[in-house]
C-alpha positions in Angstrom: 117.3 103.6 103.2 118.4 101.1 105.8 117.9 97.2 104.7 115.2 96.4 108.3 115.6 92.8 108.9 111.4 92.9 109.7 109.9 94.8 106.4 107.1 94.2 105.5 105.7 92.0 102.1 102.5 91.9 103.0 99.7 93.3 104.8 96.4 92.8 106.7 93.8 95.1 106.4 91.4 95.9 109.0 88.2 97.7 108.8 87.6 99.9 112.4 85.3 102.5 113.6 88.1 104.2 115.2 91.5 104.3 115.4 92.8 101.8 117.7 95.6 103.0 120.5 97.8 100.7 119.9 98.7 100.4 116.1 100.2 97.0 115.2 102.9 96.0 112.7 101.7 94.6 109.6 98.2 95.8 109.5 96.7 98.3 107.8 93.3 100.0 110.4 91.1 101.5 107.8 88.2 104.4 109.0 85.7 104.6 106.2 83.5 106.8 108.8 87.1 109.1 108.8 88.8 108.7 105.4 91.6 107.6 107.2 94.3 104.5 107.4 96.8 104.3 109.7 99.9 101.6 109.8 103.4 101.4 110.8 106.0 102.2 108.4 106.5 98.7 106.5 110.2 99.3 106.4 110.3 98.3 110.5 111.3 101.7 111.8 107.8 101.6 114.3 106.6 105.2 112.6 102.8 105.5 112.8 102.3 106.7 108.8 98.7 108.2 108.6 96.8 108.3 104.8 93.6 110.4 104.3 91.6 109.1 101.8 90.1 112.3 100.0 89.9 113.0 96.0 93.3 114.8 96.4 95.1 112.5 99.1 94.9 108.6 99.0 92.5 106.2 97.2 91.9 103.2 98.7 90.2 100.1 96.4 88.8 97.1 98.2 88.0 94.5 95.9 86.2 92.6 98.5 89.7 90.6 99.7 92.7 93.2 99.5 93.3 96.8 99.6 95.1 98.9 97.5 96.2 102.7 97.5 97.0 104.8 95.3 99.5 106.9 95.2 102.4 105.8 96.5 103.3 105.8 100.9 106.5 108.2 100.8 107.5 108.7 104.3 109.5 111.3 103.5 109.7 113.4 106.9 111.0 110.1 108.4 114.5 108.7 109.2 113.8 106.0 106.8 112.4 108.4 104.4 111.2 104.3 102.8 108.7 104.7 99.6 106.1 101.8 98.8 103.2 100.9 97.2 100.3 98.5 98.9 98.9 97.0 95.9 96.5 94.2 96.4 97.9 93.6 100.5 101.1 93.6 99.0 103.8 95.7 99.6 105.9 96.8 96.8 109.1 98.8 97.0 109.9 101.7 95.3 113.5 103.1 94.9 114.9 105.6 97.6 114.6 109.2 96.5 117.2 112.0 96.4 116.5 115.2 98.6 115.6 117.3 95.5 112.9 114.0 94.0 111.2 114.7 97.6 110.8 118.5 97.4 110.3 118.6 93.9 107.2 116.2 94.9 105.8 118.1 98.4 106.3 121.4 95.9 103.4 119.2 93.6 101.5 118.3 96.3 101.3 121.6 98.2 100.2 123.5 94.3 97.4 120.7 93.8 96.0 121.2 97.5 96.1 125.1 97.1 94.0 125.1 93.9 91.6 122.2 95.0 89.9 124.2 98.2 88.3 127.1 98.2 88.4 129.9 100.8 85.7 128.3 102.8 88.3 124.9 102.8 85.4 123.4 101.2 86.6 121.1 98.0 83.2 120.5 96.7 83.6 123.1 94.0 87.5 121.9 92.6 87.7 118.7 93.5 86.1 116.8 90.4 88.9 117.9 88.3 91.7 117.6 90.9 92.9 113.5 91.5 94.8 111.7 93.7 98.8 113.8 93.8 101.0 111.3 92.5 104.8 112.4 92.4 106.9 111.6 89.8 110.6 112.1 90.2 110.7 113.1 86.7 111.2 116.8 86.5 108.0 119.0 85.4 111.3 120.4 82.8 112.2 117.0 81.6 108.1 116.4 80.5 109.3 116.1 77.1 111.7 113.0 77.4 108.6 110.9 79.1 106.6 108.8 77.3 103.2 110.4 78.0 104.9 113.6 77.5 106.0 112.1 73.7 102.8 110.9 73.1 100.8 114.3 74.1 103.8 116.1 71.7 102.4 113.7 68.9 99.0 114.6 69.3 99.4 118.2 69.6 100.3 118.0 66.1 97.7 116.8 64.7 
């Protein structure tokens, strides 16, 4: 990723019926009527990044003064391909990914959207048991050297 002399730290958050036209840098528009938020990349590149909020896309939490999301904002179909987190109006960096990380992670994505809709597109029936995607670069093969992965191997045993 290219060092931007303009990224971002923080962000504002504003709550809006509907998009606005013009999208400014540094704030985040929210849409609660379209479980949507829209802001430009925080790395300065001036990409518009889009984030549904659904039970298998984004979260959003506002705690009555900040907003955070989870998962993570990967822009990975942009030139900056930048990967942050906005935890409490505060951006947070995340290392760069490699080529493989990033289709390792639209490959998870793409399996837990196939299995949470059913033919009618309709998630009401899967979605309760289907949460936010959150990528790992860890590979689903290397499970066993995580920690969770440990700890699930310990109580398997018993």
């Amino acid at each position: 990723m290219k060092t931007k002399v303009n990224r971002h730290k923080y962000l504002r958050h504003v709550f809006v019926n509907s998009i606005p036209d013009i999208i400014q840098d540094g704030i985040l528009y929210i849409s609660i009527e379209y479980s949507t938020i829209i802001h430009k990349c925080c790395c300065g590149c001036g990409g518009e990044v889009v984030t549904r909020l659904s039970p298998i896309d984004w979260k959003m939490t506002y705690d009555g003064r900040t907003i955070s999301l989870f998962p993570s904002v990967g822009n990975w179909s942009f030139e900056c391909q930048s990967h942050y987190w906005i935890t409490n109006d505060q951006v947070i960096w995340a290392k760069q990914w490699s080529k493989e990380e990033i289709n390792e992670c639209r490959n998870q994505e793409e399996f837990v959207r196939s299995h949470a809709y059913n033919a009618n597109g309709d998630d009401t029936e899967n979605h309760k048991e289907i949460n936010a995607t959150h990528c790992s670069p860890i590979k689903r093969d290397d499970k066993k050297h995580t920690i969770i992965g440990w700890l699930l191997s310990i109580f398997k045993r018993n």
